[in-house]
ZAMARGU-4260 file (C-alpha; in steps of 0.2 Angstrom, whole numbers, plus 5000, padded with zeros to 4 digits):
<rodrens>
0) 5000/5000/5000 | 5008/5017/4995 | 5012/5027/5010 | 5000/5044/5011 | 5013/5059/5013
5) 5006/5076/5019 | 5010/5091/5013 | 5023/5104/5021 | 5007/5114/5027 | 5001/5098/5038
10) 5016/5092/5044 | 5017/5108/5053 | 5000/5111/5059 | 5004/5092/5065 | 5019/5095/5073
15) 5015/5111/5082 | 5002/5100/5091 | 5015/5085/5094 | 5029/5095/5104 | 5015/5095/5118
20) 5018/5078/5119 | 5037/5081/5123 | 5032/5095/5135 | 5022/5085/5145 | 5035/5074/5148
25) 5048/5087/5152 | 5038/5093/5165 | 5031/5077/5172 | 5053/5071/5172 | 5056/5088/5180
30) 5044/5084/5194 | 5049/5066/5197 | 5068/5059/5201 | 5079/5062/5185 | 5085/5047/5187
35) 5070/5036/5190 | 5066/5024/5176 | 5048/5028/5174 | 5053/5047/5170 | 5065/5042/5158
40) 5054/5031/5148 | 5043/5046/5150 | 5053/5057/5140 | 5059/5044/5126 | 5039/5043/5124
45) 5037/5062/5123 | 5051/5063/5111 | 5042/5050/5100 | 5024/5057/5100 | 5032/5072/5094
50) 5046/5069/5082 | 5037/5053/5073 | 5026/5058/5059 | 5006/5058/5062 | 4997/5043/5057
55) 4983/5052/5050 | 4983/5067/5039 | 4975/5079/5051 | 4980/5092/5063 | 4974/5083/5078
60) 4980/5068/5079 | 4975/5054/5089 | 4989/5051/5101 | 4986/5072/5108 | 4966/5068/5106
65) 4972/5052/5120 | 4976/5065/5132 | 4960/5077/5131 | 4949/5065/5143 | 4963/5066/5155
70) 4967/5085/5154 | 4947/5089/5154 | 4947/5079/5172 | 4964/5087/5179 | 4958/5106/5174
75) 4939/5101/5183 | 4950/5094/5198 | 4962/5113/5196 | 4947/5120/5197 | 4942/5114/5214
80) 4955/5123/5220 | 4967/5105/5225 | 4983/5114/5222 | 4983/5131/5229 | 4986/5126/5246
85) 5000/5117/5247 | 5019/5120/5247 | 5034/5114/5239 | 5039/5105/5252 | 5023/5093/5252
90) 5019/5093/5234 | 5014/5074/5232 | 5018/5065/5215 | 5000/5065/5210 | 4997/5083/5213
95) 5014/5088/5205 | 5005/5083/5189 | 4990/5094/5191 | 5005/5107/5194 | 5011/5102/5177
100) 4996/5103/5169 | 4994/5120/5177 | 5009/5127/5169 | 5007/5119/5154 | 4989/5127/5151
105) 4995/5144/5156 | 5009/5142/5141 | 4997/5136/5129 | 4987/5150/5132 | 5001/5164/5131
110) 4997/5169/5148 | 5001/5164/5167 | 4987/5167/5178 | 4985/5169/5198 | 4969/5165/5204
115) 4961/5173/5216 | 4963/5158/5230 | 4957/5165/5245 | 4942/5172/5238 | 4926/5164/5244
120) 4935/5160/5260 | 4944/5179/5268 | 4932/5189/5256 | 4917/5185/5245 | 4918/5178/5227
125) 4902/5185/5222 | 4905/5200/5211 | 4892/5213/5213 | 4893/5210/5232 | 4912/5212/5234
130) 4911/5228/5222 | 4897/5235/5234 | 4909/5230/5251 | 4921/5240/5245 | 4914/5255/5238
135) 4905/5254/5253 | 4921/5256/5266 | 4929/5268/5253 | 4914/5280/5256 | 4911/5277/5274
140) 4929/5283/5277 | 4928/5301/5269 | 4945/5304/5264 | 4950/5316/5249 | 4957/5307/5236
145) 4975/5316/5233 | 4987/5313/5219 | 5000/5318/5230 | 4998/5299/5240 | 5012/5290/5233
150) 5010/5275/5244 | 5000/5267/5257 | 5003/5254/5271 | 4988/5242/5274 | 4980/5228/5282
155) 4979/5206/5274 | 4968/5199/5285 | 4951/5194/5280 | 4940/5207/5274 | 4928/5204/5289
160) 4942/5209/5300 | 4953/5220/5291 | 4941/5225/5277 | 4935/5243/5282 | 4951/5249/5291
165) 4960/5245/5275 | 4948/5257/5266 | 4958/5272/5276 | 4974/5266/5267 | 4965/5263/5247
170) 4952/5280/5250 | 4965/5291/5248 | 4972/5287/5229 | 4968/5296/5213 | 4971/5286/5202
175) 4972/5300/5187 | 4990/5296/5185 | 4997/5280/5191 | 5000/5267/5178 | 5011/5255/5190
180) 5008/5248/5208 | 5022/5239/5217 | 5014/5227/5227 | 5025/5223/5243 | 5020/5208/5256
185) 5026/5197/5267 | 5028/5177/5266 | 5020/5166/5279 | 5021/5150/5271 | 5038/5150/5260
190) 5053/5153/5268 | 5066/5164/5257 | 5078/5176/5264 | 5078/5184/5247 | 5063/5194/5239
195) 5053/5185/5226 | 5047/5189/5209 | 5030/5181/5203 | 5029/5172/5187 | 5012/5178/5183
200) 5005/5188/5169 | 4989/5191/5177 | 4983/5193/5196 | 4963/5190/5194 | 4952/5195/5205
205) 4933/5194/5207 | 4930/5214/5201 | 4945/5212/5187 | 4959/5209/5181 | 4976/5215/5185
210) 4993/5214/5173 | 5007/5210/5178 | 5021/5224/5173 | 5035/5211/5165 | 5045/5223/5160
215) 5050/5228/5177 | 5049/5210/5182 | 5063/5207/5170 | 5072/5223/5176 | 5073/5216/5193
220) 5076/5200/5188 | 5092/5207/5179 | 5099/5213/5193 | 5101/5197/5200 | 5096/5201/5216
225) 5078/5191/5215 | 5073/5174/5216 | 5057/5168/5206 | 5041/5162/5216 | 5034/5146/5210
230) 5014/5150/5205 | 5010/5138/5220 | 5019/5148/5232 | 5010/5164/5225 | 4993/5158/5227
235) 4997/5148/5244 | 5002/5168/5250 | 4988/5179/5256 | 4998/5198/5261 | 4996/5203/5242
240) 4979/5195/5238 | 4971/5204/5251 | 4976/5221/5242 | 4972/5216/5225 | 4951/5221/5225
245) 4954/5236/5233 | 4967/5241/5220 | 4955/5232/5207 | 4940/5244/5214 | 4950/5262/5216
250) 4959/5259/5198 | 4943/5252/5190 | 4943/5262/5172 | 4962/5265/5174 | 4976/5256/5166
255) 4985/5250/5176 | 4998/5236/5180 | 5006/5228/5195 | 5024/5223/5201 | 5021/5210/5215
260) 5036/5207/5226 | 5035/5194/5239 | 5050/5199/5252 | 5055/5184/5263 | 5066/5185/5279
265) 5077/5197/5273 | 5091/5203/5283 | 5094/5220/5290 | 5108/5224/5274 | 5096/5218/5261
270) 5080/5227/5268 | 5093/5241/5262 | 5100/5234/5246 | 5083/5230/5240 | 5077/5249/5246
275) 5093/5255/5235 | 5087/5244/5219 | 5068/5251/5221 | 5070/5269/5225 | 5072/5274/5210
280) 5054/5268/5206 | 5047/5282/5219 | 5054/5296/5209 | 5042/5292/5194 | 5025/5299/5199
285) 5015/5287/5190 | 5022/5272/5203 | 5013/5269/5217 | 5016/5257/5232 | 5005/5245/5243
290) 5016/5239/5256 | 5005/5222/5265 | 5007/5222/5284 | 4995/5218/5299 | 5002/5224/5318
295) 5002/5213/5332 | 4998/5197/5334 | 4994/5195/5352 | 4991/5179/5362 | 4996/5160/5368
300) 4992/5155/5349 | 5003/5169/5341 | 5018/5166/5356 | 5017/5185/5359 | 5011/5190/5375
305) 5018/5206/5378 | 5010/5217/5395 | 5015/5233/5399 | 5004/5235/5415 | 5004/5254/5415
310) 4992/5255/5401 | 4979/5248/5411 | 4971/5233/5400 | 4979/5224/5389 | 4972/5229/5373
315) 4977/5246/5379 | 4996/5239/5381 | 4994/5230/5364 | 4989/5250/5356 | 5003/5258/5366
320) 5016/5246/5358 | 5008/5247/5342 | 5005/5266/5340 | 5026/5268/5347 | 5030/5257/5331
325) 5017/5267/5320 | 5027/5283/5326 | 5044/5277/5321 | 5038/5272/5304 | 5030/5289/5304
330) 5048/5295/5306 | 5056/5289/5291 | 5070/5279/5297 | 5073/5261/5297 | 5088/5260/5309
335) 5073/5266/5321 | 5061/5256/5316 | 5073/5240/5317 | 5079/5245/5335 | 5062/5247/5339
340) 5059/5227/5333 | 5075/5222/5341 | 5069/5230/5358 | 5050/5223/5360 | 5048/5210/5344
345) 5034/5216/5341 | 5023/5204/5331 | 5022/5214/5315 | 5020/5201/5301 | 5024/5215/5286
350) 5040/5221/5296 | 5051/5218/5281 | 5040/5224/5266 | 5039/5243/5278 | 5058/5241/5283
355) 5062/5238/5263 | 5052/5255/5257 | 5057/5265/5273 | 5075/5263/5263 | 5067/5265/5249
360) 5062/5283/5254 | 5078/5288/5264 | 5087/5282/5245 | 5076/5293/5234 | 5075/5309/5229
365) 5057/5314/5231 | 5049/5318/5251 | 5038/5310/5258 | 5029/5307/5273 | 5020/5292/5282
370) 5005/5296/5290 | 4993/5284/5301 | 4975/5287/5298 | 4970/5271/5306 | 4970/5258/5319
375) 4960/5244/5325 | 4960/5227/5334 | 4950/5211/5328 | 4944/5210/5347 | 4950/5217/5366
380) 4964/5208/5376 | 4959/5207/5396 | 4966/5190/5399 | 4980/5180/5396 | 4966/5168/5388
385) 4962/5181/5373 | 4970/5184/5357 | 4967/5200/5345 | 4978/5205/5328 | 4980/5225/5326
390) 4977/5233/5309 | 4984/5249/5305 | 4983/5259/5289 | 4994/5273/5281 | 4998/5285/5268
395) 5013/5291/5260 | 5013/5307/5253 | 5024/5318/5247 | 5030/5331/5259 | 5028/5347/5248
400) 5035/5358/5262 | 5053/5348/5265 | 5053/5354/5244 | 5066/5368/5240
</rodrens>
C-alpha cells in the first residue's frame, strides 16, 4: 500500500500539536527523580509522540486527542482549588502533575494566571457583592482622594476583620495618574531570605483583572538580586491577595499594571540593598506602592504576650506598643524602626516589606511622609486567655514643604 505523505502545510500544523507531547514529559521528568526509570521512559515517549510523523493526515492527531479526557478531568479537579494550598515541600507526586498541567495550560494559552485563591474563604467571590463592600468602606471613610499619595501601608487579613480599616489606606488614591503599583507583602508560608518575583502575567480578581508589569519584572530579575516564586507559592500567600480588590476597585477604568514582590526574611543589609534597587521607582510619579502588613499578633496561639501593665488593660498595652512602632515608621528611618523590633519583637508580620520602602524613601530623591490614619483590633485583650491582631493603615505622601 503506497504510503499517504502530507503536505509541508500539515506536517506543521501536525507537529505544532505533537511538541505538547514532549512538553508533557519534560515537566512530568522535572517533577519526578531524573533518574527514576519511569521518568525516563517518560521522556523517550514524549520525544516520540512528537518527532514521529502523524498517522493520519489531520491536525489533531490521535495520540494528543488520547490525552484530552485526561486533561478535561485534571483542569475540573484545578478548578476545585486542589493545588493552591499546598507547598513545595509537600507537593505529592499526584498533585505535581496537576501542577504540570497548570503550567502547561497557562503556556498554551500565552498567559500565566494567579487565581484569586482566597476568595470565597477571607472575602466574598460573588462579584456585585464584593464591588458593593468595598465601595462601601471607601465612602464610609471620607477621605479626599489626593494625587500627592504616593504610597500606602495596609491591612491582609480577612476582609471581615481588616476590610473597612484598609479602606483608610486605598480612599486616599487618585488614580488619574498611576500606571504602576508595586505590590509589597510578606511570606508566611515560603521561607526565602531573598525577595521573590512572581511568574504571573495576570493577578485576577473577582471585580477584574490586573497585569502584571513584566517589564520591570525582568528589570529586577536582571539585577540578580531576586529569586522567582513558584505559581504555587504565589497563590498559597495571602499579604498581596488581600490588596488586589481594593486596588481592582480604586483603579477600575484605569490602566493600570502591577509589580508584585513577595520579600522573605530578609536581613537587615538587604532590607537596604533591595530599598537602593527600588528607590528609584518612587521618583516616577506614576508608581505607586502598597506595602502588606497587619500589627500585632497577640496571644498564647501567636507566642506573643507582651503586658505593659501601666496602660491599664491589655488591649490598651497592645495599642501603646503598636502606636510607638506606627510613630517610628512615621519618622522615616529604618535604623529606628529596626531597634524598635529588636527591643520589643513586636509581632508585625509586614516588618520587612515597611523596613524595605522606609530605605526606599531615605534612597530617593522625592519627600515624603507616612501618615497613620487608622487603627484597630480584631477584638479586646483582658486576659492572658484572649488573642486580637491590630490593623493599621497609612499613607505616604509627598512632603511638599521639606521641597526647595
Amino acid at each position: 500500500m503506497e504510503r499517504k505523505v502530507l503536505n509541508p502545510s500539515k506536517r506543521l500544523a501536525n507537529f505544532r500539536v505533537d511538541w505538547l507531547g514532549y512538553v508533557m514529559g519534560a515537566y512530568l521528568r522535572r517533577y519526578f527523580d531524573a533518574k527514576n526509570i519511569l521518568s525516563w521512559g517518560l521522556e523517550v515517549v514524549s520525544w516520540f509522540m512528537a518527532l514521529t510523523p502523524p498517522l493520519i493526515s489531520t491536525p489533531f492527531s490521535p495520540r494528543f486527542l488520547a490525552f484530552v479526557p485526561l486533561l478535561v478531568l485534571v483542569d475540573k479537579l484545578l478548578k476545585k482549588r486542589v493545588t493552591p494550598t499546598l507547598t513545595q515541600s509537600s507537593f505529592p507526586p499526584f498533585l505535581s502533575i496537576l501542577g504540570f498541567y497548570h503550567k502547561l495550560k497557562s503556556s498554551i494559552m500565552g498567559s500565566k494566571v494567579r487565581r484569586p485563591s482566597h476568595a470565597g474563604s477571607w472575602y466574598t467571590d460573588n462579584p456585585k457583592q464584593l464591588s458593593d463592600e468595598l465601595e462601601g468602606w471607601l465612602q464610609s471613610c471620607g477621605l479626599a482622594k489626593s494625587p500627592d499619595v504616593r504610597g500606602v501601608i495596609a491591612p491582609h487579613a480577612g476582609y471581615s476583620y481588616s476590610g473597612r480599616a484598609a479602606a483608610y489606606a486605598f480612599g486616599n488614591i487618585d488614580p488619574s495618574n498611576i500606571t504602576r503599583v508595586f505590590l509589597l507583602g510578606p511570606s508566611h508560608h515560603y521561607y526565602t531570605p531573598k525577595c521573590a518575583l512572581s511568574t504571573a502575567t495576570v493577578y485576577k480578581t473577582p471585580i477584574g483583572d490586573l497585569p502584571i508589569d513584566l517589564e520591570v519584572i525582568e528589570e529586577l530579575k536582571a539585577t540578580g538580586n531576586f529569586e522567582v516564586m513558584d505559581i504555587r507559592v504565589d497563590e498559597a500567600e495571602h499579604s498581596m491577595e488581600m490588596h488586589l480588590p481594593y486596588l481592582a476597585k480604586v483603579f477600575e477604568g484605569h490602566q493600570v499594571k502591577v509589580v508584585p514582590i513577595l520579600v522573605g526574611a530578609v536581613s537587615a543589609e538587604n532590607e537596604a540593598m533591595y530599598g537602593q534597587i527600588l528607590a528609584k521607582y518612587v521618583d516616577d510619579r506614576n508608581n505607586f506602592f502598597s506595602i502588606s502588613s497587619d500589627f500585632c499578633h497577640w496571644g498564647s496561639r501567636f507566642n506573643y504576650m507582651h503586658y505593659d501593665k501601666k496602660h491599664g488593660p491589655i488591649y490598651k498595652s497592645i495599642e501603646a506598643l503598636d502606636k510607638m512602632g506606627m510613630d517610628i515608621i512615621e519618622t522615616g528611618d529604618p535604623d529606628s524602626f529596626k531597634k524598635y523590633l529588636l527591643e520589643y519583637d513586636n509581632t508585625i508580620c509586614g516588618r520587612h516589606p515597611i523596613s524595605v520602602f522606609l530605605h526606599m524613601l531615605r534612597n530617593c530623591t522625592t519627600k515624603i511622609k507616612i501618615k497613620f490614619l487608622r487603627y484597630e483590633q480584631s477584638s479586646q485583650c483582658k486576659s492572658t486567655r484572649d488573642s486580637s491582631v491590630s490593623y493599621a493603615s497609612a499613607a505616604a505622601k509627598t512632603d511638599d514643604s521639606s521641597s526647595s
